[in-house]
C-alpha positions as CSV (number, residue, x, y, z in Angstrom):
1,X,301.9,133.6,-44.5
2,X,302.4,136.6,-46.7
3,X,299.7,136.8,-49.2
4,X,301.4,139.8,-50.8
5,X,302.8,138.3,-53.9
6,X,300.0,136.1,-54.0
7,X,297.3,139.1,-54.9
8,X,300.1,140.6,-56.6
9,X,300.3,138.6,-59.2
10,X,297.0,138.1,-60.3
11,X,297.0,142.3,-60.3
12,X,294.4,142.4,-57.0
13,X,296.8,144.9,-54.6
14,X,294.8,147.8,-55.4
15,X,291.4,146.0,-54.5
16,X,292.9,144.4,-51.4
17,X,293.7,145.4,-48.4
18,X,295.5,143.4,-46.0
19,X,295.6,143.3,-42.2
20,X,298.1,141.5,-39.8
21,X,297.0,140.2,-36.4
22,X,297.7,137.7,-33.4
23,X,295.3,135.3,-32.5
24,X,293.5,136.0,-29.7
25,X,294.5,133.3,-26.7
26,X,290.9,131.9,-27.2
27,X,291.3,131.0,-31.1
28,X,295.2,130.0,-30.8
29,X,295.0,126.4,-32.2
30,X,298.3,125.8,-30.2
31,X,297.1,126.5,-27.5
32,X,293.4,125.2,-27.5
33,X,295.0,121.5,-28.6
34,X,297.9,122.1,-25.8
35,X,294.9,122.8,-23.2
36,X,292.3,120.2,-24.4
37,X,294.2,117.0,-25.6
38,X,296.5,115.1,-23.8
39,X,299.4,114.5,-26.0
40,X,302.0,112.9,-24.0
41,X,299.2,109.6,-23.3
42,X,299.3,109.7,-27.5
43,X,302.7,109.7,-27.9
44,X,302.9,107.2,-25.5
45,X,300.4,104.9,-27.0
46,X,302.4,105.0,-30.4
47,X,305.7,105.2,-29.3
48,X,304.2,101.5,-27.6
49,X,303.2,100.4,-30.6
50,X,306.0,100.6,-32.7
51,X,308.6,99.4,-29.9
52,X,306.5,96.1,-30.2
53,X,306.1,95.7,-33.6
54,X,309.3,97.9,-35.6
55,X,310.9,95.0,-35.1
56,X,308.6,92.4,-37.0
57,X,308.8,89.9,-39.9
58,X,306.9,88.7,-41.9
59,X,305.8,85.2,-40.9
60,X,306.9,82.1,-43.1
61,X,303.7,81.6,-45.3
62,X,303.8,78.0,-45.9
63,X,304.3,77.2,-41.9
64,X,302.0,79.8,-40.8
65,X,298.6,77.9,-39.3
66,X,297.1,81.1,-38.1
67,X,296.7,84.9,-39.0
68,X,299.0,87.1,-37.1
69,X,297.1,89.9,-38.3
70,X,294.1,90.3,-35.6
71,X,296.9,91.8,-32.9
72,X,298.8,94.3,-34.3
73,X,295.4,95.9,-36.6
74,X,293.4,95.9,-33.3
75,X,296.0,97.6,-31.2
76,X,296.9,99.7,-34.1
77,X,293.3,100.8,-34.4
78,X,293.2,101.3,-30.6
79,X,295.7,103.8,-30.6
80,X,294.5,106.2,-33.8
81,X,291.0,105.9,-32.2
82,X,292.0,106.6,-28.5
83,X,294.2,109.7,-29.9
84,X,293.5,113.6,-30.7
85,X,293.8,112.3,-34.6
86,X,295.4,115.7,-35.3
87,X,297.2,117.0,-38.6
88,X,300.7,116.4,-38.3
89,X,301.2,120.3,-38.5
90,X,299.9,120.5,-35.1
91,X,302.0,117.3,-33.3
92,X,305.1,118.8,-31.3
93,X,307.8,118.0,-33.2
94,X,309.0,115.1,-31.1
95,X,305.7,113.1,-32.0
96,X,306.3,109.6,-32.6
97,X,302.8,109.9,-34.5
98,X,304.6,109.1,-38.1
99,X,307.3,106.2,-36.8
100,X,304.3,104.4,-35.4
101,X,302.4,104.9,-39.0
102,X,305.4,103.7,-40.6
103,X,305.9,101.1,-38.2
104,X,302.1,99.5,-39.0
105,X,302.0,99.8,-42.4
106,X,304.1,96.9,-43.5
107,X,302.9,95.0,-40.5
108,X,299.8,95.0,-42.3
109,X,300.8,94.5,-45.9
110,X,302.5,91.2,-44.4
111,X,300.1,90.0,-42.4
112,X,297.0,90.2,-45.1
113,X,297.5,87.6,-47.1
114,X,297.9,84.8,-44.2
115,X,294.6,86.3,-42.9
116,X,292.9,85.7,-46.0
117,X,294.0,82.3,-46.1
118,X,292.7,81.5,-43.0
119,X,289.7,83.2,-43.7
120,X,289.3,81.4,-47.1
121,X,289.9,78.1,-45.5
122,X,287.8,78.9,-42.1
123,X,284.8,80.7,-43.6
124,X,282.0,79.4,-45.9
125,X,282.4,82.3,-48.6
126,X,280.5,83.3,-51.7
127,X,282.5,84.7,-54.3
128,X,282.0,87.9,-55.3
């Protein structure tokens, strides 16, 4: 990033001086998450999950006995917490990080409410 313009404009350029540089191999966040975290067993894991659930539907509420929701928000959480949980900026392009996000999302708006039905009807609840 230039920061030129950016000290520029506030009127700093005579009281900063600014210095360009590599990154040593040591500090070279590419290359310390390319060395230390195995992307391709992420990928894989996401990709996985949303090839078994992109294709989902909501189930039919009123014929619906049981929650579909304990499946796809335990595998979902199995896969963020087996995973490098790195900021997209640093996924390879190809990452199938954000499909599988999408993907789970409204699997889990759909599933709520016929969990909390079943919950309501299985558990002895106080109120809040």
């Amino acid at each position: 990033m230039d920061v030129s313009a950016v000290v520029a404009g506030p009127g700093l350029s005579a009281h900063v001086k600014i210095f360009h540089a590599p990154a040593a191999e040591a500090t070279d966040i590419d290359l310390v998450i390319r060395d230390t975290q195995d992307l391709g067993s992420s990928a894989a894991r996401h990709d996985g999950f949303r090839t078994r659930w992109e294709a989902w539907r909501a189930p039919d509420p009123v014929t619906t006995r049981s929650s579909p929701r304990l499946r796809p928000v335990s595998e979902w959480l199995g896969v963020i917490r087996t995973g490098p949980r790195l900021p997209v900026r640093y996924l390879p392009p190809d990452s199938p990080a954000q499909a599988a996000e999408t993907t789970f999302h409204p699997v889990a708006a759909g599933t709520e409410a016929p969990a909390r039905r079943m919950a309501a009807d299985l558990l002895d609840t106080m109120p809040l």
